[in-house]
C-alpha positions in Angstrom: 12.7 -7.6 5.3 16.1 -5.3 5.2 17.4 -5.0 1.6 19.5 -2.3 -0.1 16.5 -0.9 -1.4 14.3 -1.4 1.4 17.3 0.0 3.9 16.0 3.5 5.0 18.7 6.0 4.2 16.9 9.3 5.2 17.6 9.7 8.8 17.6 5.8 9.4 16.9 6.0 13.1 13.2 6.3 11.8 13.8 2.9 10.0 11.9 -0.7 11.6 12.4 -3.6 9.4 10.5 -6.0 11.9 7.2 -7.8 10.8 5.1 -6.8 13.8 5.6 -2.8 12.5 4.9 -3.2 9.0 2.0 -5.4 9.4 0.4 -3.1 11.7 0.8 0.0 9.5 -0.8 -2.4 6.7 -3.7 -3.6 8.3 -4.2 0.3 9.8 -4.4 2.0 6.4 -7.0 1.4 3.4 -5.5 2.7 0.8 -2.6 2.0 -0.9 -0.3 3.2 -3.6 0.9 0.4 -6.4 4.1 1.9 -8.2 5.0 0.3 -11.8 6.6 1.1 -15.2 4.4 0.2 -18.3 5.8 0.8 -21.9 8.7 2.9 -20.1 6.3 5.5 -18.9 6.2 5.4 -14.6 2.9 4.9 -13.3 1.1 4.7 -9.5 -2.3 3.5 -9.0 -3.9 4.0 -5.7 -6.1 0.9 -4.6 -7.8 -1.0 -1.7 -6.0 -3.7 -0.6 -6.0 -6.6 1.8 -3.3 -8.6 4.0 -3.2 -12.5 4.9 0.1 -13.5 6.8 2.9 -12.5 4.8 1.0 -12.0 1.5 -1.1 -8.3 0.5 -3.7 -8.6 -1.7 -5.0 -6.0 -4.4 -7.9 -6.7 -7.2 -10.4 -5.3 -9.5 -11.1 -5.5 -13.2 -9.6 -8.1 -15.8 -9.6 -5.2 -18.1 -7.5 -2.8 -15.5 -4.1 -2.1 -17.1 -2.4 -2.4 -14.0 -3.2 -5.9 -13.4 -2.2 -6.6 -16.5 0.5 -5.1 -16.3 1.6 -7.0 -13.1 0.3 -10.0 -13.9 3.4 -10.1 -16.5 5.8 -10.4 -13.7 7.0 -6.8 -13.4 8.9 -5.4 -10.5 6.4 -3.4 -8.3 6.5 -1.0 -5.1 3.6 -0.7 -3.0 3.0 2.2 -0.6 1.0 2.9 3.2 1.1 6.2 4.6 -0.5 7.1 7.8 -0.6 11.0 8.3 -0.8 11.4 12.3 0.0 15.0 12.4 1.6 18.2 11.4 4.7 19.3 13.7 5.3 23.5 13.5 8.9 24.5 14.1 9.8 27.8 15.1 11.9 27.5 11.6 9.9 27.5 8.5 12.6 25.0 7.7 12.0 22.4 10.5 8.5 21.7 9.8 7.6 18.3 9.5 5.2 15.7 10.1 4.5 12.6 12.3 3.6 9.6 10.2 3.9 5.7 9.8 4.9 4.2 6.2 5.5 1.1 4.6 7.2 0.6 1.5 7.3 -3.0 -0.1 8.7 -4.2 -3.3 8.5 -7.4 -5.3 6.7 -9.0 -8.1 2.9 -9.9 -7.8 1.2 -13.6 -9.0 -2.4 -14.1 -10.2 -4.8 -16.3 -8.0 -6.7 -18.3 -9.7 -7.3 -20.8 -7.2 -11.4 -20.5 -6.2 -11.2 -20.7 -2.8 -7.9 -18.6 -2.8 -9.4 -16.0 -4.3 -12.4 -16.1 -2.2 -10.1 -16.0 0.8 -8.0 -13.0 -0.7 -11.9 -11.0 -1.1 -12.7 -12.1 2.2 -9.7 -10.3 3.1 -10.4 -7.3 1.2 -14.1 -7.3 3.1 -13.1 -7.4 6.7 -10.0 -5.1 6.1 -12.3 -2.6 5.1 -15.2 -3.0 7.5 -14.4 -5.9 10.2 -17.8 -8.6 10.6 -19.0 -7.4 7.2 -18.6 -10.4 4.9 -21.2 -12.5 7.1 -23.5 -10.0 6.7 -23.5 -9.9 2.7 -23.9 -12.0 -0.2 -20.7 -13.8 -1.6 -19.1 -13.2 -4.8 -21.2 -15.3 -7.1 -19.7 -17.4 -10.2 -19.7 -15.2 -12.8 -18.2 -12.1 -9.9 -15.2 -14.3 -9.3 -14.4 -14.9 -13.1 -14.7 -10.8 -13.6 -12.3 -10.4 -10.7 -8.7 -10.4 -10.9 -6.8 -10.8 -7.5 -3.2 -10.8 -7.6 -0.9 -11.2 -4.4 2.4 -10.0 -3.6 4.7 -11.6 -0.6 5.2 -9.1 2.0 9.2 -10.3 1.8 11.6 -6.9 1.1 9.5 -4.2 2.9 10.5 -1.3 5.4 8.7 0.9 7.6 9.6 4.6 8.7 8.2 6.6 11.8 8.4 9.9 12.9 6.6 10.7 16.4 7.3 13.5 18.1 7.9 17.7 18.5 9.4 19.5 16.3 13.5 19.8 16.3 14.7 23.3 16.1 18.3 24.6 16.2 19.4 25.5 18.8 19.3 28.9 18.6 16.1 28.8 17.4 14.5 27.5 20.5 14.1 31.0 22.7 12.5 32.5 19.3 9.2 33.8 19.9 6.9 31.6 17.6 4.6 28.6 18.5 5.8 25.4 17.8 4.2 21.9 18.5 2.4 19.3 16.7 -1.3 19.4 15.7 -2.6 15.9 15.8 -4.8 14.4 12.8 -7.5 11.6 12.3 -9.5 10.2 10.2 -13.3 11.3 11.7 -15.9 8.7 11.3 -19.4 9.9 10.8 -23.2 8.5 11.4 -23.8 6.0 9.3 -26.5 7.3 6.6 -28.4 4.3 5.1 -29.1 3.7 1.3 -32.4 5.7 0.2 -33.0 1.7 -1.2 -33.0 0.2 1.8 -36.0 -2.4 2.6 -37.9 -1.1 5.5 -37.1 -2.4 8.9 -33.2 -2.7 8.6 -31.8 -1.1 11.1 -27.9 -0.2 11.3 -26.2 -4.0 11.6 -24.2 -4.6 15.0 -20.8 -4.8 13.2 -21.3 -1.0 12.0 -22.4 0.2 15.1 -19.0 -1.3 16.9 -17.2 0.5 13.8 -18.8 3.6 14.7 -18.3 3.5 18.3 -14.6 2.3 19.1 -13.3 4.9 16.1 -15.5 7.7 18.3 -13.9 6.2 21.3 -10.6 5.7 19.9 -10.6 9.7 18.8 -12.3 11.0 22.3 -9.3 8.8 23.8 -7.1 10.8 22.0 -8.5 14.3 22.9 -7.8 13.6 26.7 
């Protein structure tokens, strides 16, 4: 996955070019950032996206101009970023933060495969909310046609890290200011059902196990 422009430059000790790392920081975000230039003008569309082996899946409308756009065999660089914390330096300079990050470039291709695609939205599904696509009614005909999917190889991609206190001078280290990392989460809250709902469903099993290993996961965390 180490290129020249994957190679992190910028303190490069935080660099990991191994698959294990980037795939974890993939399937641990939900949001991602799709970098492109259309008509000369730069452009970066945040979007949902969805991983299968080595291949990162992103969709939505046939009418979305960035789909388009990529569909045409344009050079493309996705983004992950996992904000874990803010480190506090006794300098105003050294102030940083802890984070995991993925950068991946490369050109995407349209699926138009049925079952492909139905693979790629089964991805999207489960990346979001694991068990949900059994519990659900799948894409029908006339969904797939008004669905683009497009898929990009996870092949030049890089990772960078930063864990850790904050790194004064020095100097600065016998200063009299607090310094340390505050740590930071993504809270996940009751579920609160659809005013539509038909009476007598209750909360489905695979939300509740959401609920309770992210509460667990945080409370972990705390002690």
């Amino acid at each position: 996955m180490k290129t020249s422009r994957t190679q992190v430059k910028r303190i490069p000790k935080r660099g990991h070019y191994d698959q294990e790392t980037v795939y974890s920081i993939l399937d641990a975000g939900l949001i991602c950032h799709v970098g492109f230039a259309m008509e000369g003008q730069p452009v970066v569309i945040p979007t949902a996206y969805g991983r299968i082996e080595n291949q990162l899946f992103i969709h939505g409308s046939p009418a979305s101009r960035m789909l388009k756009s990529l569909q045409q065999g344009i050079e493309v660089c996705v983004t992950v970023t996992l904000l874990d914390g803010l480190v506090l330096a006794r300098s105003a300079m050294h102030h940083s933060m802890n984070y995991r990050s993925v950068v991946l470039f490369g050109t995407a291709e349209l699926v138009s495969d049925r079952e492909e695609k139905l693979k790629a939205l089964y991805a999207f599904t489960e990346h979001v909310m694991p068990g949900r696509w059994a519990e659900t009614r799948e894409p029908n005909g006339q969904e797939l046609q008004g669905t683009t999917v497009l898929a990009l190889p996870i092949e030049e991609a890089s990772a960078k890290i930063r864990t850790g206190p904050p790194v004064d001078d020095a100097a600065d280290y016998s200063l009299p200011h607090w310094a340390g990392v505050i740590p930071l989460r993504m809270q996940v809250g009751e579920p609160i059902e659809d005013p539509q709902l038909a009476a007598g469903i209750g909360v489905p099993t695979h939300v509740e196990r959401y609920v309770e290993r992210s509460v667990g996961m945080a409370n972990s965390l705390k002690s």
